[in-house]
N, CA, C and O atoms as a GROMACS GRO file, in nm:
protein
  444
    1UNK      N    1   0.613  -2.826  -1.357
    1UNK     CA    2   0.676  -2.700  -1.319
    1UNK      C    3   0.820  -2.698  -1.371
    1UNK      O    4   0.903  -2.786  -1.353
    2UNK      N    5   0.835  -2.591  -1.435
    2UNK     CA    6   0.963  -2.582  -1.504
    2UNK      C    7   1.087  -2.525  -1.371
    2UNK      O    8   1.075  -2.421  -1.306
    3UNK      N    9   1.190  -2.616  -1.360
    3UNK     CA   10   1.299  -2.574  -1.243
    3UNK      C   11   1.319  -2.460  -1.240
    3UNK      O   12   1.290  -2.428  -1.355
    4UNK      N   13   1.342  -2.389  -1.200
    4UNK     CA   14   1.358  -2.200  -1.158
    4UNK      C   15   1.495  -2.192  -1.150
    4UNK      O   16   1.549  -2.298  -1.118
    5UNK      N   17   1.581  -2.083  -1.172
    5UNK     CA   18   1.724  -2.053  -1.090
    5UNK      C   19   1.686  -1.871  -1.141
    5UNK      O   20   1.674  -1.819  -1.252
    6UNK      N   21   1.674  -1.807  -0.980
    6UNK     CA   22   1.681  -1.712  -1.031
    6UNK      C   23   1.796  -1.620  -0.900
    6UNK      O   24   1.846  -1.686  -0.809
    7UNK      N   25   1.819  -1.476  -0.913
    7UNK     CA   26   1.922  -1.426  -0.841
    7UNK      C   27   1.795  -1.343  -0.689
    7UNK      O   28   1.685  -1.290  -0.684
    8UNK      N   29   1.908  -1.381  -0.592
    8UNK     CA   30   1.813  -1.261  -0.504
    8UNK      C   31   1.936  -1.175  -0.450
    8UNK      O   32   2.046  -1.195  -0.398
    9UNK      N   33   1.863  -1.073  -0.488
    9UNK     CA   34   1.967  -0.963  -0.434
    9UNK      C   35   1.975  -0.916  -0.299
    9UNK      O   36   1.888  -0.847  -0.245
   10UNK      N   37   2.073  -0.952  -0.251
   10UNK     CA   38   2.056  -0.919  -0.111
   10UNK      C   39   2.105  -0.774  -0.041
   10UNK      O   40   2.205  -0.758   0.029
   11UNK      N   41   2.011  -0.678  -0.078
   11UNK     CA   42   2.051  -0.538  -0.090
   11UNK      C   43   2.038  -0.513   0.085
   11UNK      O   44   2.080  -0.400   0.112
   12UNK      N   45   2.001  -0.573   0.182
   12UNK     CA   46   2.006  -0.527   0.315
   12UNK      C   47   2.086  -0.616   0.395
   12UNK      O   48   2.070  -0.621   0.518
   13UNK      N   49   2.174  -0.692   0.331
   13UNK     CA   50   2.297  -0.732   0.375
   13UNK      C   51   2.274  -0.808   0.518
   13UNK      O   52   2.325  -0.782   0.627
   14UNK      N   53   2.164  -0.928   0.476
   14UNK     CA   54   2.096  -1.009   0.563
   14UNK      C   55   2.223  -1.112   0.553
   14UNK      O   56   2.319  -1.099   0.477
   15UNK      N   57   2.198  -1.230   0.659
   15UNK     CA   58   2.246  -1.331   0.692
   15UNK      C   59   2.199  -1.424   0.752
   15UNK      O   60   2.119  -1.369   0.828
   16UNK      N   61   2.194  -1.544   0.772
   16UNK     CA   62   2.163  -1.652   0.840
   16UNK      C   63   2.026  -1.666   0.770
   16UNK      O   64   1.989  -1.651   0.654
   17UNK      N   65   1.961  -1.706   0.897
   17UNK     CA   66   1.778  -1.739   0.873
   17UNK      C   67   1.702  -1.649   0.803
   17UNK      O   68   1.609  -1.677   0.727
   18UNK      N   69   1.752  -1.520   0.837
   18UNK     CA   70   1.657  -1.416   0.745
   18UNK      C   71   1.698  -1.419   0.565
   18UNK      O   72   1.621  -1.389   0.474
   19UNK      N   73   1.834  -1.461   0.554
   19UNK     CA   74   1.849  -1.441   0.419
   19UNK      C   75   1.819  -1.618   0.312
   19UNK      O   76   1.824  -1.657   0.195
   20UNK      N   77   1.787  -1.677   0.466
   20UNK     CA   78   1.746  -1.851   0.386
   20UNK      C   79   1.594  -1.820   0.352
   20UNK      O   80   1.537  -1.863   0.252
   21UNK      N   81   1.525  -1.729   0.461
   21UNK     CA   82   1.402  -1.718   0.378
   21UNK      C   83   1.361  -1.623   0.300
   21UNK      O   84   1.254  -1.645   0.242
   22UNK      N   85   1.419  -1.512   0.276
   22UNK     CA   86   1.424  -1.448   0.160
   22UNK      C   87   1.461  -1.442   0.045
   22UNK      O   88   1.434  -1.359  -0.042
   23UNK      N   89   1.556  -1.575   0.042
   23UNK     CA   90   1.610  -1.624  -0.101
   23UNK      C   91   1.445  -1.746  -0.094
   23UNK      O   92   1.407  -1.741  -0.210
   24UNK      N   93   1.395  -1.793  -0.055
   24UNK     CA   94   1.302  -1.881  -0.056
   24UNK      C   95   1.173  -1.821  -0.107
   24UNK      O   96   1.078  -1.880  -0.157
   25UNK      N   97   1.189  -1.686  -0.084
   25UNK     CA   98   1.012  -1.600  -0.111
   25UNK      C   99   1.064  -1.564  -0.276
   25UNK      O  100   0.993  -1.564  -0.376
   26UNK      N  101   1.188  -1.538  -0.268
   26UNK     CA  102   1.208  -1.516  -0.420
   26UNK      C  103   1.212  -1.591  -0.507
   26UNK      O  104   1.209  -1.558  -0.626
   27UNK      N  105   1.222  -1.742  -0.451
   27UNK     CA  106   1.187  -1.792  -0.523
   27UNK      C  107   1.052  -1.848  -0.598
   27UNK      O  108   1.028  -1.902  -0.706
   28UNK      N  109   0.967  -1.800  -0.467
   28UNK     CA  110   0.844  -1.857  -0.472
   28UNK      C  111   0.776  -1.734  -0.555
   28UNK      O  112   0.658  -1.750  -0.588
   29UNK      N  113   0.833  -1.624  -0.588
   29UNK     CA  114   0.788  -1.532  -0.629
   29UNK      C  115   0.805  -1.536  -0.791
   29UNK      O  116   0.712  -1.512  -0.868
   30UNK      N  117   0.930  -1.568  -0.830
   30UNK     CA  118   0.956  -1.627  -0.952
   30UNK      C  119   0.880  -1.747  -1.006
   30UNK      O  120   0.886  -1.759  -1.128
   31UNK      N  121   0.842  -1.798  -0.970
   31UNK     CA  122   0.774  -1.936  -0.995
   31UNK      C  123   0.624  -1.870  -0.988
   31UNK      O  124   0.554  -1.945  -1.055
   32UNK      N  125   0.546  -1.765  -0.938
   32UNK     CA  126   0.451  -1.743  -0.943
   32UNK      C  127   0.436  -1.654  -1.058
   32UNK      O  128   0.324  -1.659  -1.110
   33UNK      N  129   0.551  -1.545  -1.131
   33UNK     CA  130   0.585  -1.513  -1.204
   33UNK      C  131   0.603  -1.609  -1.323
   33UNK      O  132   0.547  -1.572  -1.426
   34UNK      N  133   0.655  -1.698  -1.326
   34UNK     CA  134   0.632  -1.785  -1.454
   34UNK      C  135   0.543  -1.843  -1.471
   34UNK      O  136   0.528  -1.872  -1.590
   35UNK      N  137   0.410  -1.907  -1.356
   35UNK     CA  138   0.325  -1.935  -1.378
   35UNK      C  139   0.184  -1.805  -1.473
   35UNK      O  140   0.093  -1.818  -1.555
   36UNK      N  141   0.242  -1.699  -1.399
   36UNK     CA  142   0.154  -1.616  -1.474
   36UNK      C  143   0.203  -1.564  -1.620
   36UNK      O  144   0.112  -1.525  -1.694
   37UNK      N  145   0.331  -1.561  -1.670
   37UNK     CA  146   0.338  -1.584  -1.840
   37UNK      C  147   0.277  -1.725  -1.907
   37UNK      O  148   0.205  -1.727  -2.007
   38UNK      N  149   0.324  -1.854  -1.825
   38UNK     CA  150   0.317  -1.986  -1.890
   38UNK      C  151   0.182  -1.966  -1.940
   38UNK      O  152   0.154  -1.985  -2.058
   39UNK      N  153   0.090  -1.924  -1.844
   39UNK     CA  154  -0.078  -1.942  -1.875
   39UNK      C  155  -0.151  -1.886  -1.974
   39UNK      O  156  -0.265  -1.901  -2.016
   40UNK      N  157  -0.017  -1.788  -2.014
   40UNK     CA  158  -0.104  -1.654  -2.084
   40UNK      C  159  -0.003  -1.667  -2.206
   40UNK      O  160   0.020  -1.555  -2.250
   41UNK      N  161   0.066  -1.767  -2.275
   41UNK     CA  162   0.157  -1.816  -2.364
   41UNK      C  163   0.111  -1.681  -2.505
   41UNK      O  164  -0.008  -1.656  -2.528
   42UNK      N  165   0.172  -1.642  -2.547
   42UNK     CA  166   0.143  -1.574  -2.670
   42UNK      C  167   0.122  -1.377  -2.626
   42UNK      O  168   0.131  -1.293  -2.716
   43UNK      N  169   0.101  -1.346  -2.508
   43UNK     CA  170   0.069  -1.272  -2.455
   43UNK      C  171   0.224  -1.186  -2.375
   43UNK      O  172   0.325  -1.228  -2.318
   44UNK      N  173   0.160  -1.030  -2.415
   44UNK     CA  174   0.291  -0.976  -2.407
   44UNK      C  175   0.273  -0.909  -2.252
   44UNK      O  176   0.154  -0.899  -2.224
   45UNK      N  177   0.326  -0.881  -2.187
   45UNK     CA  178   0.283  -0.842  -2.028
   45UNK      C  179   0.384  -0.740  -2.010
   45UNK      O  180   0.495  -0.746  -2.061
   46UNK      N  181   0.342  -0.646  -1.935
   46UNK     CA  182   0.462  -0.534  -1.850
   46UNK      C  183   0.467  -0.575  -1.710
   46UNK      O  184   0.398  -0.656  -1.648
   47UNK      N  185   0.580  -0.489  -1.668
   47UNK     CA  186   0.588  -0.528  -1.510
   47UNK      C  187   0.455  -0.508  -1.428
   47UNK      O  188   0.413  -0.585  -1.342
   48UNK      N  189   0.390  -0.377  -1.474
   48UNK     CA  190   0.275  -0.351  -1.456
   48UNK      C  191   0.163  -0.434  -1.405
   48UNK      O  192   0.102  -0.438  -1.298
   49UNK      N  193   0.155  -0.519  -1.550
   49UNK     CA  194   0.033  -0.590  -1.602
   49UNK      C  195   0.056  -0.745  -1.464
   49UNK      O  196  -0.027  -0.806  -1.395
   50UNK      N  197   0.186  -0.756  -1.477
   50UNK     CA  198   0.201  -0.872  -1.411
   50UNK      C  199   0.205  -0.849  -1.265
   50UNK      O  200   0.179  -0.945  -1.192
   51UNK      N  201   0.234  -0.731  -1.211
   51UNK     CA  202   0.197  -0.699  -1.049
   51UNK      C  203   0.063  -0.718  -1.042
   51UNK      O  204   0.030  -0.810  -0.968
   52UNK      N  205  -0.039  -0.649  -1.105
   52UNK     CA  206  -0.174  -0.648  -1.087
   52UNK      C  207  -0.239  -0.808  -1.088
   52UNK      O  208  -0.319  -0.863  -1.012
   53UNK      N  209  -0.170  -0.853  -1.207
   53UNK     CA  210  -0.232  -1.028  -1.231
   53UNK      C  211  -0.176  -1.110  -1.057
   53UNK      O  212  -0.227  -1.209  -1.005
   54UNK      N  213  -0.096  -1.051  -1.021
   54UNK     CA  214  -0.027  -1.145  -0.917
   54UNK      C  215  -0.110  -1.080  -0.802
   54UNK      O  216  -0.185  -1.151  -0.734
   55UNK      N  217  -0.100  -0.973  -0.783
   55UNK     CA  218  -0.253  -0.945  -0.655
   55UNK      C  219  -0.356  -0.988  -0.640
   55UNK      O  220  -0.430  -1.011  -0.545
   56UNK      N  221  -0.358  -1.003  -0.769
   56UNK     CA  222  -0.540  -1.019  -0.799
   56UNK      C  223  -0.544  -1.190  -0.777
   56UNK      O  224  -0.641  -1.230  -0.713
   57UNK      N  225  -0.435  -1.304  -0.828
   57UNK     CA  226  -0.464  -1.400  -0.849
   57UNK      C  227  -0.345  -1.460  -0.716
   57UNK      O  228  -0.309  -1.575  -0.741
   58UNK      N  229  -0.291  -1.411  -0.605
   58UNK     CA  230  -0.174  -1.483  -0.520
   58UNK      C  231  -0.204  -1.352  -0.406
   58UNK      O  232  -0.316  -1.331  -0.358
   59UNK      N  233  -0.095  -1.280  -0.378
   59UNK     CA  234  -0.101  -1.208  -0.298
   59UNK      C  235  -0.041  -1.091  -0.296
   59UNK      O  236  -0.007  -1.068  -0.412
   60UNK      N  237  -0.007  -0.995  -0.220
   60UNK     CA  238   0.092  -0.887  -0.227
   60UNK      C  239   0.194  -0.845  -0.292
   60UNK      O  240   0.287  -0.904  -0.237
   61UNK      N  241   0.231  -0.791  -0.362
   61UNK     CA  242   0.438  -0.770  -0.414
   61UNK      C  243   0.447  -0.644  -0.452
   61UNK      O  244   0.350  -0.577  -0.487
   62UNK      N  245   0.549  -0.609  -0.447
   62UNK     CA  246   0.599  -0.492  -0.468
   62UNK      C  247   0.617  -0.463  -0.615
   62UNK      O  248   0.668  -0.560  -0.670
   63UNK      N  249   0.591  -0.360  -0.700
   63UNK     CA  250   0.638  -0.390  -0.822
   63UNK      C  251   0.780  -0.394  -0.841
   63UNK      O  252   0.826  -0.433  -0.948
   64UNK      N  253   0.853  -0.359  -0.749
   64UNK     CA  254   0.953  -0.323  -0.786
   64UNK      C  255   1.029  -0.473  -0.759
   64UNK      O  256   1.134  -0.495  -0.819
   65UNK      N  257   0.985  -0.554  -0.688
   65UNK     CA  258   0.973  -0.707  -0.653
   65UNK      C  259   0.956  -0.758  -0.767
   65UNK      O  260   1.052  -0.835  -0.782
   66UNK      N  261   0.881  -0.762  -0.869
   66UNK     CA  262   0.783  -0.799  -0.967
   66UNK      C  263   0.882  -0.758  -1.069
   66UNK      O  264   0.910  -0.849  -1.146
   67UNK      N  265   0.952  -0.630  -1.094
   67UNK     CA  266   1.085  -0.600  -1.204
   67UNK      C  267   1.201  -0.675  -1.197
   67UNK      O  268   1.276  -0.692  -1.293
   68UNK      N  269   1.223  -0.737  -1.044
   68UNK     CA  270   1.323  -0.795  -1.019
   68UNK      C  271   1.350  -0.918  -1.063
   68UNK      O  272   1.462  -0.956  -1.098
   69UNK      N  273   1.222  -1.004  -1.065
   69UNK     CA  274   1.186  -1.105  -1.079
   69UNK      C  275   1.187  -1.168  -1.259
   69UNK      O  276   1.238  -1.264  -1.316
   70UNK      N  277   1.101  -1.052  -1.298
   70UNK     CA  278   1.134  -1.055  -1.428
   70UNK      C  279   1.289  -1.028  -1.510
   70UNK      O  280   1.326  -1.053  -1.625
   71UNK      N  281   1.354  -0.969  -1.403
   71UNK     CA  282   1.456  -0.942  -1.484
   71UNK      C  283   1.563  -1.059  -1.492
   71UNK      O  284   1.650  -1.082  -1.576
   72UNK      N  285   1.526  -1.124  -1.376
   72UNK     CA  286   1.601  -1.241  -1.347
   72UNK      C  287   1.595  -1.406  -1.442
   72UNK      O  288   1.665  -1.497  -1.488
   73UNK      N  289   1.440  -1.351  -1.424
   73UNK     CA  290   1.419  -1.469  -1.586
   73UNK      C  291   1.445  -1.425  -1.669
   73UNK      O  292   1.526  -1.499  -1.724
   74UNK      N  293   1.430  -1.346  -1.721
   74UNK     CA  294   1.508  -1.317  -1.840
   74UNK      C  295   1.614  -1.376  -1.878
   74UNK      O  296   1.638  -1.461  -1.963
   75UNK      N  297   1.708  -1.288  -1.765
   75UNK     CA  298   1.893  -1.297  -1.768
   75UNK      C  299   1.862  -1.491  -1.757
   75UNK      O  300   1.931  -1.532  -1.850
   76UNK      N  301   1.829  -1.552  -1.725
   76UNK     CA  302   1.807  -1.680  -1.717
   76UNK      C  303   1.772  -1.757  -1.857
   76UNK      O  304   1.802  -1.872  -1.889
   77UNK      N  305   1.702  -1.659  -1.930
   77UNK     CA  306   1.646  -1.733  -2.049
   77UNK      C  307   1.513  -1.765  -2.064
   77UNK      O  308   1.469  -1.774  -2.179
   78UNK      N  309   1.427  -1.787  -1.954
   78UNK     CA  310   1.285  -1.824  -1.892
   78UNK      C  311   1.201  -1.722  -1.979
   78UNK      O  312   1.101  -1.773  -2.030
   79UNK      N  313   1.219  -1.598  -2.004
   79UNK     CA  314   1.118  -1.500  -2.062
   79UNK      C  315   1.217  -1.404  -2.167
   79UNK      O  316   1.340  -1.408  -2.171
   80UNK      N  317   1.131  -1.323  -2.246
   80UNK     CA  318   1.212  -1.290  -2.335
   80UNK      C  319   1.168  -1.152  -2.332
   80UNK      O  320   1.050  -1.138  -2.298
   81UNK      N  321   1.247  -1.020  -2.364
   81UNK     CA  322   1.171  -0.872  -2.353
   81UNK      C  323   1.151  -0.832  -2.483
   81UNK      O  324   1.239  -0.842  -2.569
   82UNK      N  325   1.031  -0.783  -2.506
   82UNK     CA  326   0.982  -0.765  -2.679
   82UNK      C  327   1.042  -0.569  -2.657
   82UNK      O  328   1.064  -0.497  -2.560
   83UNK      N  329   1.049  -0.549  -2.823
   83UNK     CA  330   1.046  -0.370  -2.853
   83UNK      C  331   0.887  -0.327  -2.785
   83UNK      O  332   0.848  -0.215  -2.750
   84UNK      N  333   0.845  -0.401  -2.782
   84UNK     CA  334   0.635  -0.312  -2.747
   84UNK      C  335   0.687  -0.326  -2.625
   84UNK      O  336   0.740  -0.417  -2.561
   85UNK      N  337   0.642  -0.149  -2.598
   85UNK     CA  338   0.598  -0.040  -2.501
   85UNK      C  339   0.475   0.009  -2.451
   85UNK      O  340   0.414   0.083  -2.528
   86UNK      N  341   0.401  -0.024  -2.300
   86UNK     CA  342   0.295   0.050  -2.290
   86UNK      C  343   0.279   0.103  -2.162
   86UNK      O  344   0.325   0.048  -2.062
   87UNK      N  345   0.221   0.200  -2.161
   87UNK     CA  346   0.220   0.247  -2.028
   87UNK      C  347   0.196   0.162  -1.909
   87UNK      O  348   0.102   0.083  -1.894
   88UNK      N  349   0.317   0.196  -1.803
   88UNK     CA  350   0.256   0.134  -1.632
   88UNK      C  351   0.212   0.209  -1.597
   88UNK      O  352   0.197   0.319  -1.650
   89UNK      N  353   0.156   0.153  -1.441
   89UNK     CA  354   0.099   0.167  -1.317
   89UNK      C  355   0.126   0.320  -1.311
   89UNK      O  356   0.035   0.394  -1.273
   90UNK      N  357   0.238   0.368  -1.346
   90UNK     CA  358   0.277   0.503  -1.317
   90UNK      C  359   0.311   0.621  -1.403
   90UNK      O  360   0.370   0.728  -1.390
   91UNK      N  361   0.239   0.548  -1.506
   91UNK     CA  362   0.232   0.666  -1.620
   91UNK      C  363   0.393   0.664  -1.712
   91UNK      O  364   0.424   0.731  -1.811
   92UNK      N  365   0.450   0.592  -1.658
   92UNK     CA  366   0.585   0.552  -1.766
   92UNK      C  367   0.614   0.446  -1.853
   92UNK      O  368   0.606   0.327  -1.820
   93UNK      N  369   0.650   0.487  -1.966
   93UNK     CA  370   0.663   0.357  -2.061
   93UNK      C  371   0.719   0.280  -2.001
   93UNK      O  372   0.808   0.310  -1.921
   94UNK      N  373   0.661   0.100  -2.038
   94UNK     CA  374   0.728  -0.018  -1.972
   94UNK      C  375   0.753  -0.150  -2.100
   94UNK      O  376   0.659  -0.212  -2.151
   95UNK      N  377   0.848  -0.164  -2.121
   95UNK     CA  378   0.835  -0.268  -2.218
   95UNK      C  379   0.766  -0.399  -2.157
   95UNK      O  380   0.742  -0.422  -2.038
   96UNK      N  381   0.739  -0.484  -2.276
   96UNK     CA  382   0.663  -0.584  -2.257
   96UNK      C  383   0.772  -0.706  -2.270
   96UNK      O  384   0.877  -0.720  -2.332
   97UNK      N  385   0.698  -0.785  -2.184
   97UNK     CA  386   0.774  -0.953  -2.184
   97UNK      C  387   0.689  -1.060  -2.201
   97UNK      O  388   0.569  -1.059  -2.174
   98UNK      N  389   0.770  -1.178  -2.257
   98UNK     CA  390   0.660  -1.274  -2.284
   98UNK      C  391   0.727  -1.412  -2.267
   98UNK      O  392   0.850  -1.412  -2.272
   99UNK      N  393   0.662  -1.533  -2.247
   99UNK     CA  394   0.742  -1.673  -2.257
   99UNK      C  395   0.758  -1.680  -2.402
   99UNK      O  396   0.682  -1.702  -2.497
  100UNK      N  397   0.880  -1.654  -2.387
  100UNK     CA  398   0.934  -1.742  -2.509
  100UNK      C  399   0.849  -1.898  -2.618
  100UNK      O  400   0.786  -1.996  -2.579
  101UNK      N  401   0.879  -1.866  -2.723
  101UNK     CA  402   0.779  -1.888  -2.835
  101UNK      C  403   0.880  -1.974  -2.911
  101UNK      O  404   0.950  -1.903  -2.984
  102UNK      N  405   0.909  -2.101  -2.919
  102UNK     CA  406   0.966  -2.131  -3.022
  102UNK      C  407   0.864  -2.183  -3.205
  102UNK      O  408   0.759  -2.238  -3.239
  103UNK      N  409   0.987  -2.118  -3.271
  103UNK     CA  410   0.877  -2.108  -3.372
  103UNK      C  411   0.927  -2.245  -3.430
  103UNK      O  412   1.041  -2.289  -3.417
  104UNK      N  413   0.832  -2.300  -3.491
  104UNK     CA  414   0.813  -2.444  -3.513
  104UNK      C  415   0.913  -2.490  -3.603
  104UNK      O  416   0.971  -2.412  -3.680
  105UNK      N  417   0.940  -2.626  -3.598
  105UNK     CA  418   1.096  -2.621  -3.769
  105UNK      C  419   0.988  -2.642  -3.899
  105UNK      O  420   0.874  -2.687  -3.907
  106UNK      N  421   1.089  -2.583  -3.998
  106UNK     CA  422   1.034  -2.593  -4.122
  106UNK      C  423   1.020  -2.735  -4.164
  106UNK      O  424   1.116  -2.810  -4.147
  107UNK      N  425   0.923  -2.775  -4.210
  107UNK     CA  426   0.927  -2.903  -4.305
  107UNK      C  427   1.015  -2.898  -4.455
  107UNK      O  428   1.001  -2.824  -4.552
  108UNK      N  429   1.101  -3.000  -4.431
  108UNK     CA  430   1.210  -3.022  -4.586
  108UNK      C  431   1.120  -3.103  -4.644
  108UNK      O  432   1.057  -3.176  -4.568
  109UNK      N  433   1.098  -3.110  -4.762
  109UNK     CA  434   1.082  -3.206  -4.836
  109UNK      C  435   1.144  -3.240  -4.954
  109UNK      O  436   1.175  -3.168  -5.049
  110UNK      N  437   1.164  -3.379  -4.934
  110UNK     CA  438   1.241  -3.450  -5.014
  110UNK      C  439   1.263  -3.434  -5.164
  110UNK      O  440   1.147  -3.476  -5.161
  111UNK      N  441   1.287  -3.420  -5.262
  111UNK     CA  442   1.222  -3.401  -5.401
  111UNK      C  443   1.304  -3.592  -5.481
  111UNK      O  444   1.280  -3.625  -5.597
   0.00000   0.00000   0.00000
C-alpha cells in the first residue's frame, strides 16, 4: 500500500472526536480511491466512473466525496488528470484521471 497524505476539508467546522474521525474516513476513502486506479493501471476513469466502481466494489460515497478525494491525489501527485472528457452520472462533461504511468527510460547504446 502506497502511504496516502491527503487534505480533509473541514467545511462544518467540526472539532475534537468528530473531526479525528472524519479526517480518518477520508482517509480510508482515499486509499480506497487509489486502490481502485492502482488495479485498473492504464485506464482513464471520471469521478463518475469511480463513484460507481466504489459502490459496487466497498460501500456508499458521495460523488461529491469521490471529487474531493480525487482532487486531493492529484494535488499530491498520486493521480494525474488527462484532456479526455466524458460524460457523468449527470449528464456533464467530466475529465478523466488515471495513475500515473511512468514511461520507461530509453536505452543508450554505446557505439
Amino acid at each position: 500500500m502506497i502511504p496516502i497524505e491527503v487534505e480533509h476539508y473541514n467545511t462544518n467546522k467540526e472539532s475534537g472526536k468528530q473531526l479525528v474521525q472524519s479526517k480518518a474516513k477520508t482517509y480510508t476513502q482515499a486509499e480506497v480511491i487509489m486502490d481502485i486506479f492502482i488495479s485498473r493501471i492504464g485506464i482513464k476513469l471520471t469521478p463518475s466512473d469511480v463513484h460507481i466502481i466504489y459502490q459496487e466494489e466497498f460501500k456508499k460515497i458521495l460523488l461529491s466525496s469521490v471529487r474531493a478525494r480525487i482532487t486531493s491525489l492529484a494535488d499530491k501527485g498520486y493521480l494525474v488528470k488527462t484532456e479526455i472528457m466524458r460524460e457523468g452520472l449527470h449528464g456533464s462533461p467530466e475529465h478523466c484521471w488515471m495513475y500515473p504511468i511512468e514511461k520507461p527510460k530509453q536505452l543508450e547504446l554505446e557505439l
